[in-house]
C-alpha positions as CSV (number, residue, x, y, z in Angstrom):
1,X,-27.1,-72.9,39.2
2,X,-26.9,-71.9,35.4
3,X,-26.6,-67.8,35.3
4,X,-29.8,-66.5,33.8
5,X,-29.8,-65.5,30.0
6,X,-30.0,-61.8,28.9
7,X,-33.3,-61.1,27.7
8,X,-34.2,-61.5,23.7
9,X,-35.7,-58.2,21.9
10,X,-39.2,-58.6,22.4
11,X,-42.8,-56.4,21.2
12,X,-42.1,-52.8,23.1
13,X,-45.1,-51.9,24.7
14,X,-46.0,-48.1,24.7
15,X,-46.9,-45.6,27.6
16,X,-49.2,-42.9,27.1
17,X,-48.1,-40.1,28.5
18,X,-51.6,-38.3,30.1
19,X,-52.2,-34.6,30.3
20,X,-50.5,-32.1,33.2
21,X,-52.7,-30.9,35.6
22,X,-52.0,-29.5,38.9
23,X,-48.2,-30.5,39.1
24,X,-45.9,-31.2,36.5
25,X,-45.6,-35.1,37.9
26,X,-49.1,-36.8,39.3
27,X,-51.1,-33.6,40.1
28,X,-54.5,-33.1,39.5
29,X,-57.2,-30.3,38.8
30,X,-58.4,-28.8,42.0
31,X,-58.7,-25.0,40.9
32,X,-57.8,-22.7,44.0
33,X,-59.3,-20.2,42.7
34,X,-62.9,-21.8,42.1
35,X,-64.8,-21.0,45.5
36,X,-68.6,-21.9,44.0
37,X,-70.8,-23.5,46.3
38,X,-71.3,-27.6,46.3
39,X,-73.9,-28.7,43.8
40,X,-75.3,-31.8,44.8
41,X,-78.3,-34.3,44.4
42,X,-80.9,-35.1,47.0
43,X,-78.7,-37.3,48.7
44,X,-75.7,-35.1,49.2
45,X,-73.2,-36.8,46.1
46,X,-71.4,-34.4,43.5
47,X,-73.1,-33.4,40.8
48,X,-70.3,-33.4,39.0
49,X,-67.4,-35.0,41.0
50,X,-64.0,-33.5,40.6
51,X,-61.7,-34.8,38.1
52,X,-58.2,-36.5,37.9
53,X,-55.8,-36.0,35.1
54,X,-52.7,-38.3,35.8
55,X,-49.5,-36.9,34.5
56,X,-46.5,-38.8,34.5
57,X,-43.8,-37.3,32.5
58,X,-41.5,-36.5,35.2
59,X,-42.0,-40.3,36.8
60,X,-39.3,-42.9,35.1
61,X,-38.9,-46.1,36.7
62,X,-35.8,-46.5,38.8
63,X,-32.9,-48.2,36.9
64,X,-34.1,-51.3,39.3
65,X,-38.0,-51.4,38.5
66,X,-39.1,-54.8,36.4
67,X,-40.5,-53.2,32.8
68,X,-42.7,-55.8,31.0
69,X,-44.2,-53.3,28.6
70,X,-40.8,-52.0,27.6
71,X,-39.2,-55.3,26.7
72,X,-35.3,-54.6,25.0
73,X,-35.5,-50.9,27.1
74,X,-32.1,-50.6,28.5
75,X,-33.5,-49.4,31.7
76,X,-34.5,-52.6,32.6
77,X,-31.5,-54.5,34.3
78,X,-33.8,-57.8,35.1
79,X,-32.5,-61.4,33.6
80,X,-34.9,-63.0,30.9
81,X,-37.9,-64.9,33.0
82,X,-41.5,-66.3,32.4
83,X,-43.1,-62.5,32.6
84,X,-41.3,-61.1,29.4
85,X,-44.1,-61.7,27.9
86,X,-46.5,-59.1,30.1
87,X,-48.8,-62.1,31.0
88,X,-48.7,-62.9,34.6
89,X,-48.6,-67.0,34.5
90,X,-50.1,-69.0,37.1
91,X,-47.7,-71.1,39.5
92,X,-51.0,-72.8,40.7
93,X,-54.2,-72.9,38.8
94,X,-56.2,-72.9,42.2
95,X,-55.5,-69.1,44.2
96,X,-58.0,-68.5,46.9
97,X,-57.5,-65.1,47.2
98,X,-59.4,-64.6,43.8
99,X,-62.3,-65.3,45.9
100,X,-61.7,-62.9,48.8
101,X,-61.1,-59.9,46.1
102,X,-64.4,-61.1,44.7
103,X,-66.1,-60.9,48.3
104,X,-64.5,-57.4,48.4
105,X,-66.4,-56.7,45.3
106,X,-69.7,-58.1,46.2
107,X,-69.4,-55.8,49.3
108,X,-68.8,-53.0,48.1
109,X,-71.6,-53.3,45.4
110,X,-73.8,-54.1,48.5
111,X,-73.0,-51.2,50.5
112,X,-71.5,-48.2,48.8
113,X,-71.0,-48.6,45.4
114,X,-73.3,-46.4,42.7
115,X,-74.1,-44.1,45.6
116,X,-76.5,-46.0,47.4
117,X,-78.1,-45.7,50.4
118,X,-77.5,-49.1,52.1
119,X,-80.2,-50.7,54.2
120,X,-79.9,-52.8,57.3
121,X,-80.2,-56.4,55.2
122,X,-77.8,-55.0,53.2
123,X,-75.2,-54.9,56.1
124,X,-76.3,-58.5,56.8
125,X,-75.5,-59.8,53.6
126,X,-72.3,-57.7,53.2
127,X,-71.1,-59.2,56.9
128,X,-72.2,-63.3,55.8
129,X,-70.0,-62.8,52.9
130,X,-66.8,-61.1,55.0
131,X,-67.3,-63.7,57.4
132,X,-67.2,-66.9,55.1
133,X,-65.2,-69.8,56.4
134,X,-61.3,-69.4,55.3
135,X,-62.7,-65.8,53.2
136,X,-61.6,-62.2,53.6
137,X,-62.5,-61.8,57.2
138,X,-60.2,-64.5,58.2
139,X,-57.1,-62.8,56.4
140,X,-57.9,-59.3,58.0
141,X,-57.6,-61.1,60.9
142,X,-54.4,-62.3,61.0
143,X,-52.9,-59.2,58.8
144,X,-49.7,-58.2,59.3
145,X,-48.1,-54.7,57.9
146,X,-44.0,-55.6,56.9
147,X,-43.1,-51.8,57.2
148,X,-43.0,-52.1,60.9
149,X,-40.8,-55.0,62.9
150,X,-41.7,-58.7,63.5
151,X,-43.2,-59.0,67.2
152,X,-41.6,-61.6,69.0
153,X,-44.7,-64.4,68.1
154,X,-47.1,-64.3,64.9
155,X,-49.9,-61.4,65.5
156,X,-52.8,-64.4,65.9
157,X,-50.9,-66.3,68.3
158,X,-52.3,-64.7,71.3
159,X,-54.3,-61.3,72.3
160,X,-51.9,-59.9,73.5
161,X,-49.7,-59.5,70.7
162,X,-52.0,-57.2,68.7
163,X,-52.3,-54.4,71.6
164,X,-48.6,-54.8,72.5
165,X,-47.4,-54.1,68.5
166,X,-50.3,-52.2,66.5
167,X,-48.3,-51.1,63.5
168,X,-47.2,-54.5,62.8
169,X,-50.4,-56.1,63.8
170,X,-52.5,-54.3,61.4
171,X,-55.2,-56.7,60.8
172,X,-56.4,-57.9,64.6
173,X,-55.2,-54.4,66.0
174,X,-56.7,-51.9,63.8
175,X,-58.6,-53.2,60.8
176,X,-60.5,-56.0,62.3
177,X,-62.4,-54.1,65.3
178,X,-63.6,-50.7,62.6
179,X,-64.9,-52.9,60.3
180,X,-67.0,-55.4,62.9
181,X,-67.9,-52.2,64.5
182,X,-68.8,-50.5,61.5
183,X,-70.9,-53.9,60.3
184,X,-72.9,-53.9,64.1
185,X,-73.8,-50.0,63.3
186,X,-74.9,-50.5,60.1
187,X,-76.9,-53.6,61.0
188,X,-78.6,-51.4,63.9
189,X,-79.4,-49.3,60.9
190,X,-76.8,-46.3,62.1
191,X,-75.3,-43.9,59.2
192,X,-75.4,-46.3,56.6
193,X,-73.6,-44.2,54.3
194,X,-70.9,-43.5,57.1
195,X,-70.4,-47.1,58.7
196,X,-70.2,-48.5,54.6
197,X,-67.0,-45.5,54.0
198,X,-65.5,-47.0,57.1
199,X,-65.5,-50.4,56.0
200,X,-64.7,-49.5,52.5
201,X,-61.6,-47.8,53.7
202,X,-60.8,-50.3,55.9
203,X,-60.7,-53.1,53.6
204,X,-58.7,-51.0,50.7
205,X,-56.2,-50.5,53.5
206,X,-56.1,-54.4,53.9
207,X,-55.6,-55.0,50.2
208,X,-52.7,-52.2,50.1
209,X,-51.1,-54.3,52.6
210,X,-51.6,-58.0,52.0
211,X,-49.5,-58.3,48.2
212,X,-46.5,-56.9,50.2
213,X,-47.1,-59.0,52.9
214,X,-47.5,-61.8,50.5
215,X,-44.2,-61.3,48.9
216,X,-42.4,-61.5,52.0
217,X,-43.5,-65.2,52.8
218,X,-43.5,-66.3,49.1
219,X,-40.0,-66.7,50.2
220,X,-40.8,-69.7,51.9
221,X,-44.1,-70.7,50.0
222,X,-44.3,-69.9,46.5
223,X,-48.1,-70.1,46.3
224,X,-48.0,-66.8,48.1
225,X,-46.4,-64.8,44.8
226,X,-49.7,-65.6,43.1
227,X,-51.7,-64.2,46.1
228,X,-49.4,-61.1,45.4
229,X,-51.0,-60.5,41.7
230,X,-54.5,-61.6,42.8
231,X,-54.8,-59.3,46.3
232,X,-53.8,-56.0,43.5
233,X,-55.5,-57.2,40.1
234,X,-57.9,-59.9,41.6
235,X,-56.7,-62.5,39.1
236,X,-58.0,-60.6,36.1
237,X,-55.8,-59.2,33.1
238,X,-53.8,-56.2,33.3
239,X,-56.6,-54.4,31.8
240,X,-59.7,-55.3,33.5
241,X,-58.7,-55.4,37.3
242,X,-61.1,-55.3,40.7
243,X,-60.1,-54.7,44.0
244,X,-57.6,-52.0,44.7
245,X,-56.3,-52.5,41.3
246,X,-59.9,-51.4,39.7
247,X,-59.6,-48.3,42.2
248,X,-56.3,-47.3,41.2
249,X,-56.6,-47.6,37.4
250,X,-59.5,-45.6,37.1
251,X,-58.4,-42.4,39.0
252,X,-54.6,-42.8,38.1
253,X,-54.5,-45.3,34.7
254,X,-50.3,-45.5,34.6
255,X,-49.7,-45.4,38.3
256,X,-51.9,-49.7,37.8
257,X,-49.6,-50.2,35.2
258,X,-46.7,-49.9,37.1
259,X,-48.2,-51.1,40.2
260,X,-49.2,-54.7,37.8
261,X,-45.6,-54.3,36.4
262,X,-44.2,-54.8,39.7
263,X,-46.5,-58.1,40.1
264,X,-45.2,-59.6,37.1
265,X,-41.8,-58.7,38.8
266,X,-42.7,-60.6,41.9
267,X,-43.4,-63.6,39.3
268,X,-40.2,-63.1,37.3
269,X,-37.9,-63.0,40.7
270,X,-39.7,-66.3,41.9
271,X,-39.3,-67.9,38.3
272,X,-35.3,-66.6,38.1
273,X,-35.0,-68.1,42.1
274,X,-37.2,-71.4,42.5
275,X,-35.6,-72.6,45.5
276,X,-37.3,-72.8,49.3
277,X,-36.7,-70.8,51.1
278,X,-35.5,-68.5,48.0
279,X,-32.1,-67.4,47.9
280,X,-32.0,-63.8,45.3
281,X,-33.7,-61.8,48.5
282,X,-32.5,-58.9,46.6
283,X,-34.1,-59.3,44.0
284,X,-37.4,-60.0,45.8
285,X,-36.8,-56.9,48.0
286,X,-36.7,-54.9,44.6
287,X,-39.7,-56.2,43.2
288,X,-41.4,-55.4,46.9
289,X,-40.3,-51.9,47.1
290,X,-41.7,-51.5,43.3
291,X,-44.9,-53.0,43.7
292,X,-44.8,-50.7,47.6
293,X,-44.2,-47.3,45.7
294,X,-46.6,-47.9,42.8
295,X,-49.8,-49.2,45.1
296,X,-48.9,-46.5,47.9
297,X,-49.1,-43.8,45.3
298,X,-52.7,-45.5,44.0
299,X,-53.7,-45.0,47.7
300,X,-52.8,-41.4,47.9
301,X,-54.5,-40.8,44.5
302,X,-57.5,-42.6,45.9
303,X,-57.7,-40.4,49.3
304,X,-57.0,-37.2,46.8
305,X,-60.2,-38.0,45.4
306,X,-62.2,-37.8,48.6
307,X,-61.0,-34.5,50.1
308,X,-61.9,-32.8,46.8
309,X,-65.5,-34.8,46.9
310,X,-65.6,-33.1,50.5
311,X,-66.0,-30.2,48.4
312,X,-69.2,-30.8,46.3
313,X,-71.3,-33.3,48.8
314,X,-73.6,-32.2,51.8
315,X,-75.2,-33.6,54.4
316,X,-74.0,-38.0,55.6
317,X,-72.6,-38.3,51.8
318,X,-69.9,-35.4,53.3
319,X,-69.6,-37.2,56.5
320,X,-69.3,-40.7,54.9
321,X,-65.9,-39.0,52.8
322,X,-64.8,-37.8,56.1
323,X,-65.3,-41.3,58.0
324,X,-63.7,-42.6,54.9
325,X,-60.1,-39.8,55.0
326,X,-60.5,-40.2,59.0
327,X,-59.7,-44.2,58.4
328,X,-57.6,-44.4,55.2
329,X,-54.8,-41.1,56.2
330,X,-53.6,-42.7,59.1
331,X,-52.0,-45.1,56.5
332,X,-50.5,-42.7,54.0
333,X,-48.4,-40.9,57.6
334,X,-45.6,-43.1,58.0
335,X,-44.0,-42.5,54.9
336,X,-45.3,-39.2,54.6
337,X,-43.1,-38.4,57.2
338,X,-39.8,-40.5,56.1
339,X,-40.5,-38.1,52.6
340,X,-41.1,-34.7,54.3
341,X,-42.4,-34.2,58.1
342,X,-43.6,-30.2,57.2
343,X,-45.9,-31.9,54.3
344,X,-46.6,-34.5,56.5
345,X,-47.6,-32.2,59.4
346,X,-49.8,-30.5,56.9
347,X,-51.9,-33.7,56.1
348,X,-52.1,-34.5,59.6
349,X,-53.8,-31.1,60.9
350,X,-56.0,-31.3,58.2
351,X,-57.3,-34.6,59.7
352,X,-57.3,-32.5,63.2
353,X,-60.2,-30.6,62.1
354,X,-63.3,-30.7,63.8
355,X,-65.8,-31.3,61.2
356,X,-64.8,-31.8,57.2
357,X,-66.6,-28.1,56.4
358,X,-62.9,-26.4,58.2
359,X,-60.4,-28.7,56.3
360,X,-58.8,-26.9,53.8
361,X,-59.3,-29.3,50.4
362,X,-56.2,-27.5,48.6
363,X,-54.0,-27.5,51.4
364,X,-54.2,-31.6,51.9
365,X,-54.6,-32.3,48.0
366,X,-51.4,-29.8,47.3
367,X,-49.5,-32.1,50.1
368,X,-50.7,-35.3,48.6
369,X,-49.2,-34.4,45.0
370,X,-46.4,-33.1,46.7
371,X,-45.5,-36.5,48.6
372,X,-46.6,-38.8,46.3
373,X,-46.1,-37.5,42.9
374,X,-44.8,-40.8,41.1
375,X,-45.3,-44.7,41.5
């Protein structure tokens, strides 16, 4: 195999460097010292929600992380490849999971988007579409989480399989009975606004998980490197994303660039190693861990959001954010914990309180920033 060229100067790309807030790397505006009481409409939502400056000017990329936008920055150790040019290209003109984002967006329209009120037909509709043959249902399903080890068979092979290895049977173990659960309450007409934060947190926890699962086995099939770019962006340009990527770039706008650089990474490795299986693991496992940091980090931003909304909503809009922090926290733990257990621990009684009015927003939003401060 011919050793890859060095990359040619190219267009560099600049980074906007946004406005401290809280912390000096990723922290937000939540004033401790504001204690006025929640102004809200007649169905419990903020008034005006609580903002989000992202700061990143204590966040460079590690030495290893793939830099599209930076093209000729010495930081950037990665051989010349088919992403130099910031443009995620296609290795198959046909990628299905376009379609399941886009059934993540019709949902979510349906059933909690604009602050609705969903009704009961609404929950019908929103369940046909999960449920379409070979759709997003049938991923969630089968799901798998990487962080935790390989069961002895595949997670769908058998029922047992789930129960026996939860973490690593994220899909059928966890994901898949809240959100048919959630979809029979809110079809018996149950807390609409509740059951829809359930599912909504469910299914951003699905689409955190599947690009990193679907790096892991574009080793073998190289299809699965575009599923990688569609499960974050949905197939769209950098700058127009849906799905998880459309979550993460408006509450945290650099934290989805660097989450898209690492797609584009995931492209590059599989265009610099085009055998099956592929053989430069290492540089796969680098692309992973960059796209892991950056979308872990757009999760944590996302559930920063809705413990300070627990401070400006009333009434099921409140208990829909809690439902919503009750699902999506339990995600955030494990590394919380490999970064620093007494933040960690502070995050997790938080979550221990009895009803949203005792948590203490600062406390948890002050942990968050502290854990996850850069992508």
């Amino acid at each position: 195999m011919n050793e890859p060229q060095s990359k040619s100067p190219r267009r560099r790309f600049s980074v906007v460097m946004l406005a401290s807030a809280l912390t000096a790397c990723g922290g937000g505006n939540l004033d401790p010292n504001d204690h006025k009481p929640p102004v809200t409409d007649a169905q419990g939502e903020c008034i005006n929600k609580p903002t989000y400056t992202e700061n990143m000017s204590a966040c460079a990329p590690l030495s290893t992380d793939y830099q599209p936008r930076m093209a000729g920055s010495a930081s950037d150790s990665w051989p010349a490849c088919i992403s130099d040019d910031n443009t995620y290209h296609r290795l198959y003109n046909s990628i299905s999971t376009v379609g399941r984002v886009a059934a993540f967006e019709y949902i979510a329209d349906t059933l909690w988007r604009g602050a609705k009120v969903p009704a009961v037909e609404d929950f019908t509709q929103a369940r046909l579409r999960y449920t379409e043959s070979e759709g997003l249902g049938s991923r969630v399903e089968r799901r798998e989480d990487i962080h935790y080890p390989a069961p002895p068979a595949p997670c769908n092979s058998s029922a047992s399989i789930p129960a026996d290895f939860p973490d690593r049977c994220v899909g059928p173990a966890k994901l898949r009975p809240l959100i048919n659960e959630s979809f029979a309450a809110g079809m018996r007409g149950e807390s609409p606004r509740v059951n829809a934060a359930r599912i909504e947190a469910a299914l951003l926890w699905f689409l955190y998980v599947s690009p990193l699962s679907e790096v892991t086995s574009c080793t073998n099939k190289d299809a699965d490197c575009d599923s990688v770019w569609a499960y974050y962006s949905g197939g769209t340009p950098r700058a127009e994303p849906v799905g998880l990527g459309r979550y993460v770039k408006e509450l945290a706008p650099e934290t989805h660039e660097r989450a898209y650089d690492a797609t584009l990474a995931v492209r590059c490795w599989r265009d610099l190693d085009r055998a099956t299986p592929a053989a430069q693991l290492e540089l796969r496992d680098q692309a992973r861990a960059q796209l892991d940091k950056a979308a872990l980090r757009g999760m944590a931003v996302i559930v920063r959001q809705r413990f300070q909304e627990l401070s400006c909503t009333s009434g099921e809009t409140k208990e829909a954010r809690w439902a919503f922090l009750k699902v999506l926290v339990p995600l955030l733990d494990r590394e919380a914990r490999a970064r620093d257990v007494a933040q960690a621990n502070v995050l997790k009684s938080q979550m221990e309180k009895a009803v949203p009015d005792e948590v203490d927003v600062l406390a948890a939003v002050t942990a968050l920033d502290a854990l996850f401060s850069c992508p």
